[in-house]
C-alpha positions in Angstrom: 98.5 -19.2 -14.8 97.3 -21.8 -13.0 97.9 -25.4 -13.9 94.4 -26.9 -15.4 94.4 -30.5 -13.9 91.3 -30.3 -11.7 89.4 -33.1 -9.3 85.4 -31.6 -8.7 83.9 -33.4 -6.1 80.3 -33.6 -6.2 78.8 -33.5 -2.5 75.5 -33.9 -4.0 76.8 -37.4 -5.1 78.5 -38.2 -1.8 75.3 -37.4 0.5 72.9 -39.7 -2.3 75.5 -42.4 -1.9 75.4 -42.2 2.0 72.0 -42.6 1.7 71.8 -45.5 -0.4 74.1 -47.2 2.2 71.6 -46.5 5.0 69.0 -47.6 2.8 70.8 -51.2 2.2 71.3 -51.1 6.1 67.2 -50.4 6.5 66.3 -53.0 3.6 68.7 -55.7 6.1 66.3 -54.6 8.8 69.1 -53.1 10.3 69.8 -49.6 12.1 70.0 -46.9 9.4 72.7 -45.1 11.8 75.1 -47.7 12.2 77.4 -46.4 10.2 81.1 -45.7 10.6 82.4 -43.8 7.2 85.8 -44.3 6.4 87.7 -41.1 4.9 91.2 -42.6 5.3 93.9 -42.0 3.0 92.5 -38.6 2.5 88.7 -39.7 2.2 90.0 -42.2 -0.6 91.6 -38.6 -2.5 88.8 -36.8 -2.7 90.2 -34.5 0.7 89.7 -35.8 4.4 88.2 -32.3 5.7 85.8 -31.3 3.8 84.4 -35.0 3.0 83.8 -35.5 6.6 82.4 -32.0 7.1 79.6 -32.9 4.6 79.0 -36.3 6.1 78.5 -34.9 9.2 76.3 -32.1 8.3 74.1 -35.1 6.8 73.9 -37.0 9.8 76.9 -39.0 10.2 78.3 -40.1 14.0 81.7 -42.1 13.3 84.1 -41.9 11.2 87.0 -43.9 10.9 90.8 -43.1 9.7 94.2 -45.1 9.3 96.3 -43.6 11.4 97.0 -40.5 14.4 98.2 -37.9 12.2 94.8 -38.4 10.0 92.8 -38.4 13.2 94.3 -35.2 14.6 93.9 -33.5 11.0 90.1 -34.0 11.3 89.7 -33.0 15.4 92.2 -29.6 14.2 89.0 -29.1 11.9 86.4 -28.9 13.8 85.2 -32.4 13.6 83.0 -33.6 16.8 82.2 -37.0 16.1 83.4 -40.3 17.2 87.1 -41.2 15.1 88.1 -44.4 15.3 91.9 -44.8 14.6 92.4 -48.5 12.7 96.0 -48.9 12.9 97.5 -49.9 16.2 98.2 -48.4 19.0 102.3 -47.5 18.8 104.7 -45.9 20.8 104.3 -42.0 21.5 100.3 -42.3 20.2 98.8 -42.9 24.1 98.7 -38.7 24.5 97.3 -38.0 21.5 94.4 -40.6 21.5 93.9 -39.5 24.7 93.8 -35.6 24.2 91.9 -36.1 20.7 88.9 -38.3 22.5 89.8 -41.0 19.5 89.0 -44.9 19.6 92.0 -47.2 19.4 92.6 -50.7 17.8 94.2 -53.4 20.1 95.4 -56.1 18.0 97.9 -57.9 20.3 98.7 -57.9 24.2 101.8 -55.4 23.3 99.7 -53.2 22.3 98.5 -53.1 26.3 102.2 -53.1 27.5 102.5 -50.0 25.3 99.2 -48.1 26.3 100.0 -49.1 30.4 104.3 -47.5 30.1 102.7 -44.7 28.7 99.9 -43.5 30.4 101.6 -44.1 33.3 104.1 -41.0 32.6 100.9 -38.8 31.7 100.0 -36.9 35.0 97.1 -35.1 34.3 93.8 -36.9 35.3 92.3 -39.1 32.8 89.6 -41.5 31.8 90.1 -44.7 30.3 91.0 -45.3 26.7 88.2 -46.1 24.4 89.2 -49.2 22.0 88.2 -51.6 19.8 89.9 -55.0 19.6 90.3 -56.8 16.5 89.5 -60.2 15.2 91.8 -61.5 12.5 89.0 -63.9 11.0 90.7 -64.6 7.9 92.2 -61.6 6.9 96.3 -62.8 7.8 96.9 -59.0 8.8 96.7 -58.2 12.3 94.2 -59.0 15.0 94.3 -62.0 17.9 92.4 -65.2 17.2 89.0 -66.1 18.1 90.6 -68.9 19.8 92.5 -66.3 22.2 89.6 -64.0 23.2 89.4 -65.4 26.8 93.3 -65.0 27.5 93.0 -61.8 25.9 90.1 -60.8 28.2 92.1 -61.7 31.5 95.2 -59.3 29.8 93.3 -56.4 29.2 90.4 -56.3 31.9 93.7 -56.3 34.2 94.6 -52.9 33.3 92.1 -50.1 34.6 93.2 -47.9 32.0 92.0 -49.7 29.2 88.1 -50.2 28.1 87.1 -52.5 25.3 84.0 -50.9 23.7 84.2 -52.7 20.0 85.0 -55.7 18.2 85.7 -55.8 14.7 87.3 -57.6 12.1 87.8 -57.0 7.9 86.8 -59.3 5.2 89.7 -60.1 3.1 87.3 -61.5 -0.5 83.8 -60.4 -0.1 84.5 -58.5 -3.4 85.7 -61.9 -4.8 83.0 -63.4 -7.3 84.0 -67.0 -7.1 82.6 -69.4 -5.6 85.3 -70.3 -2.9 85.5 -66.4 -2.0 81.6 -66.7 -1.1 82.2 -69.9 1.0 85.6 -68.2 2.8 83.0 -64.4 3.1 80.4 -66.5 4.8 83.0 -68.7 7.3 84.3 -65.1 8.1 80.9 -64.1 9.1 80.2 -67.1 10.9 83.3 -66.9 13.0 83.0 -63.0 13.6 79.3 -63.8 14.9 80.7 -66.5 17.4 83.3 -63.7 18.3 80.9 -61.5 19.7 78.4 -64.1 22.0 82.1 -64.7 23.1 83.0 -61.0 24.1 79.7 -60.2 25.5 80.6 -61.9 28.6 83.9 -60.9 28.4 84.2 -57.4 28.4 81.4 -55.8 30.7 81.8 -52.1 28.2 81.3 -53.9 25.0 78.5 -52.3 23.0 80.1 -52.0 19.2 81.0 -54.4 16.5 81.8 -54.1 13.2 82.6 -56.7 9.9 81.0 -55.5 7.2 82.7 -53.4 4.5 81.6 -51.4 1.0 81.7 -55.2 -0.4 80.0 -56.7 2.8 77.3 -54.1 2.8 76.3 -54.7 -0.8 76.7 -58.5 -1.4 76.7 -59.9 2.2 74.1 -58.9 3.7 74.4 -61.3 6.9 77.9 -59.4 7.6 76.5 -56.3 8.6 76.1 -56.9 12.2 76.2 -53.9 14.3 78.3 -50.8 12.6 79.1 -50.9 9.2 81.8 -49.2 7.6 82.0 -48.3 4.0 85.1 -46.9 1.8 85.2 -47.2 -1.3 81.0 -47.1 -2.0 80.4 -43.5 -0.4 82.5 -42.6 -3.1 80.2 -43.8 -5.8 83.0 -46.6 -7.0 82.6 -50.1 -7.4 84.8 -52.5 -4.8 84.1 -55.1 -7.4 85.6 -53.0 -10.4 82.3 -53.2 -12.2 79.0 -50.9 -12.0 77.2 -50.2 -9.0 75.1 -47.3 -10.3 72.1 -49.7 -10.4 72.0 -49.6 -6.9 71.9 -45.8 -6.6 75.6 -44.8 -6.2 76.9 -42.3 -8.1 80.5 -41.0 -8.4 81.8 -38.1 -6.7 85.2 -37.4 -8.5 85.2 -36.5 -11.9 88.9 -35.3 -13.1 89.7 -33.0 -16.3 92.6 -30.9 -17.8 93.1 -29.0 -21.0 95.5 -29.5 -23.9 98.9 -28.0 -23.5 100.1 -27.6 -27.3 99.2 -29.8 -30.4 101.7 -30.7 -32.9 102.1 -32.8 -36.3 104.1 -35.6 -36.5 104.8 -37.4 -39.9 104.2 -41.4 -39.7 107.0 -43.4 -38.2 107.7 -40.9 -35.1 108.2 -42.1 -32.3 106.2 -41.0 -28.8 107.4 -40.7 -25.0 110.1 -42.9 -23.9 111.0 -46.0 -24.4 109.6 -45.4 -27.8 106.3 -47.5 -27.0 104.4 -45.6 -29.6 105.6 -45.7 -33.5 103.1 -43.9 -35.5 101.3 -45.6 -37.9 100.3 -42.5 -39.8 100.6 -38.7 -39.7 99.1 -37.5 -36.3 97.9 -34.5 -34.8 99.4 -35.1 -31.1 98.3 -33.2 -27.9 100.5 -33.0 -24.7 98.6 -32.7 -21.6 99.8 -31.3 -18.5 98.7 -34.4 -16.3 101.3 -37.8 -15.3 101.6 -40.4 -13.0 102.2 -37.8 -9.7 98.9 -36.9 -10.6 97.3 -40.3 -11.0 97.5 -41.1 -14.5 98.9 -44.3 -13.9 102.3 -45.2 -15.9 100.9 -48.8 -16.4 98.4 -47.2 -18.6 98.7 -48.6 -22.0 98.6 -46.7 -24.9 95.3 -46.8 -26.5 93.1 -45.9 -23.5 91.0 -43.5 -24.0 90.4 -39.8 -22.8 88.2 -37.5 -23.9 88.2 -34.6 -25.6 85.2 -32.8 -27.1 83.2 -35.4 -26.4 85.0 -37.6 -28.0 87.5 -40.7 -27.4 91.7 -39.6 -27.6 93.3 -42.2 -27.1 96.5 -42.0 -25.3 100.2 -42.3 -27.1 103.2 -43.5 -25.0 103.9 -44.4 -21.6 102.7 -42.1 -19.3 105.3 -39.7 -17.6 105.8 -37.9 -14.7 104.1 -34.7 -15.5 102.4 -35.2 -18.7 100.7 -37.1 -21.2 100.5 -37.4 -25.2 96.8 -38.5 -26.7 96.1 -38.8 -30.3 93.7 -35.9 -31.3 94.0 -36.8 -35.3 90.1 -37.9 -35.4 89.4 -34.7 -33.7 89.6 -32.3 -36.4 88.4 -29.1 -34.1 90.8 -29.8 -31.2 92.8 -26.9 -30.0 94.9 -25.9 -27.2 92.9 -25.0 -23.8 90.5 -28.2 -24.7 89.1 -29.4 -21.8 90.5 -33.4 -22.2 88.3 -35.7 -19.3 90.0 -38.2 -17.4 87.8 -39.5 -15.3 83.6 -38.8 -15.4 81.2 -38.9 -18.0 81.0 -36.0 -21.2 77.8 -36.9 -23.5 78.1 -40.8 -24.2 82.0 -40.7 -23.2 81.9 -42.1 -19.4 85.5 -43.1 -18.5 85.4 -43.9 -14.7 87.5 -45.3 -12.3 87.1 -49.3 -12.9 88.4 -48.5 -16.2 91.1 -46.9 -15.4 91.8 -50.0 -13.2 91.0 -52.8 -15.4 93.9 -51.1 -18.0 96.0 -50.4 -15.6 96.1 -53.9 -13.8 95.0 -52.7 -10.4 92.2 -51.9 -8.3 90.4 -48.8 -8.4 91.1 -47.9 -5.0 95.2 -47.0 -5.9 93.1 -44.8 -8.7 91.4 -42.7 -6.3 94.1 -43.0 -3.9 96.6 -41.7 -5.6 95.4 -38.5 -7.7 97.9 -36.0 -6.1 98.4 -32.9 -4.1 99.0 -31.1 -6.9 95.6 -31.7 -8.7 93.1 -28.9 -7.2 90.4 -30.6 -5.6 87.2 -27.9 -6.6 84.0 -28.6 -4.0 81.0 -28.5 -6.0 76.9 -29.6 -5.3 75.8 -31.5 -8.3 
């Protein structure tokens, strides 16, 4: 039998959220294709291929990834479009960038030293390597200075091999709501802007740059110069960890499994380890064939709800590997083979991502990001 944890992904809900985002982009008087759509990390767990398959049957151009092996994945599959690659360039990557027609990220002058030792052991005939350079305008991650585009200019326009086409940076609070995290979004902005007068003159091949992100895009609008490239939004999920379906975005992962077994436990019994859980009164308690390798994050605390039957079952214990208890007492009909929701909407009973977040102490990006292999991902439209 085949284990009943199940993610549906609604592509229906990912091609209306793409277009909301090209909507924004219009609204900001701004190029309705200037989009780069970012299925790293496994399209944020809702599965790499088949996300960017459906984006680009709608019409999107660039996508971007974190690393090679994800870039190589998607080229393996049939994907065309552009793929920008947004960690650096390292040792033993040259061939494949090369081979796969991928966009590279320079964020230092060693990154140049690395790309000029090894294309010069690659014999077959070769044009240069596409790449972006990045701007660290706040973020404290990786990138060179504003203050060292010129020296950075001489460095790389020395090497024939290498041809700046992009700029971009990352904003590090745009999905802060204080005051000071507006003020430090909008310095970002300003500097990024100076950036790219800067470059122009530069780098003759310069034609691409790129700040905004999912929070950019909706609550910055002066940040989305050039490409944008959205995460988190084209999955439907806030990057503020509140609701953004006022805006048009819907979610695209909804995540269920069924009860295991039900049993009775007299008041006083303990649940799961640590013995978190005392009973307060005799309970009808389900185990559910869903832990924290699936996603079901052990810092849940008991007392968040699932649902089951439409109705809220709150959970009992920590949270283990494999499964989970919830309380099913106030559910007189529950039985085994229940279909229990964990993330999407039943009736009124919409538990989504933020939530899941807000109990947990995180953000809902490690949500997403972490459902596992193991959970059958089930393509669906609408």
């Amino acid at each position: 039998m085949t284990r009943p944890t199940i993610a549906y992904i609604n592509l229906e809900a990912l091609i209306n959220n793409f277009q909301v985002i090209k909507s924004l982009l219009i609204e900001s008087g701004r190029d309705e294709n200037s989009v780069i759509c970012a299925v790293k990390a496994n399209a944020y767990g809702h599965g790499a291929i088949r996300i960017t398959r459906t984006l680009e049957e709608a019409g999107a151009r660039f996508f971007a990834v974190s690393c090679i092996e994800e870039a190589v994945e998607l080229r393996e599959a049939g994907i065309e479009s552009d793929i920008l690659v947004l960690s650096p360039v390292r040792s033993g990557e040259v061939k494949e960038l090369l081979k796969g027609r991928f966009i590279g990220v320079l964020i230092g002058e060693e990154d140049i030293e690395i790309i000029e030792n090894e294309i010069s052991n690659i014999k077959a005939a070769h044009s240069p390597l596409q790449l972006f350079l990045k701007i660290d305008t706040g973020m404290g991650r990786a990138g060179i200075f504003p203050e060292q585009l010129e020296s950075f200019a001489v460095r790389a326009n020395s090497c024939p091999l290498i041809k700046v086409t992009g700029l971009l940076s990352h904003l590090s609070c745009a999905g802060g709501g204080d005051e000071d995290d507006q003020k430090y979004t909008m310095t970002q902005i300003e500097d990024f802007e100076l950036a790219i007068k800067t470059s122009r003159s530069l780098f003759k091949d310069i034609k691409h740059y790129s700040l905004a992100n999912s929070a950019g895009i909706i609550s910055f609008p002066k940040s989305m110069v050039g490409l944008v490239r959205p995460g988190i939004a084209l999955y439907g999920v806030s990057p503020f960890n509140d609701d953004i379906s006022s805006l048009g975005f819907k979610p695209v992962m909804s995540v269920e499994t069924k009860i295991d077994r039900i049993r009775d436990f007299p008041a006083g019994s303990c649940i799961s380890y640590g013995r978190v859980t005392k009973l307060k009164r005799p309970s009808r308690v389900a185990m559910i064939p869903i832990g924290y390798e699936d996603g079901l994050q052990r810092r849940l605390s008991p007392g968040f709800n699932l649902g089951v039957r439409g109705k809220p079952a709150p959970i009992l214990g920590v949270v283990t590997m494999d499964y989970a208890m919830i309380d099913v007492t106030d559910i007189k009909d529950a039985a085994p083979e229940d279909r229990v929701l964990v993330l999407g909407r039943e009736g009124n009973l919409r538990i989504c991502a933020e939530d899941h977040a807000a109990r947990a102490g995180t953000i809902a990006y490690e949500i997403l990001t972490s459902i596992g292999n193991r959970v059958r991902r089930i393509y669906t439209n609408g």
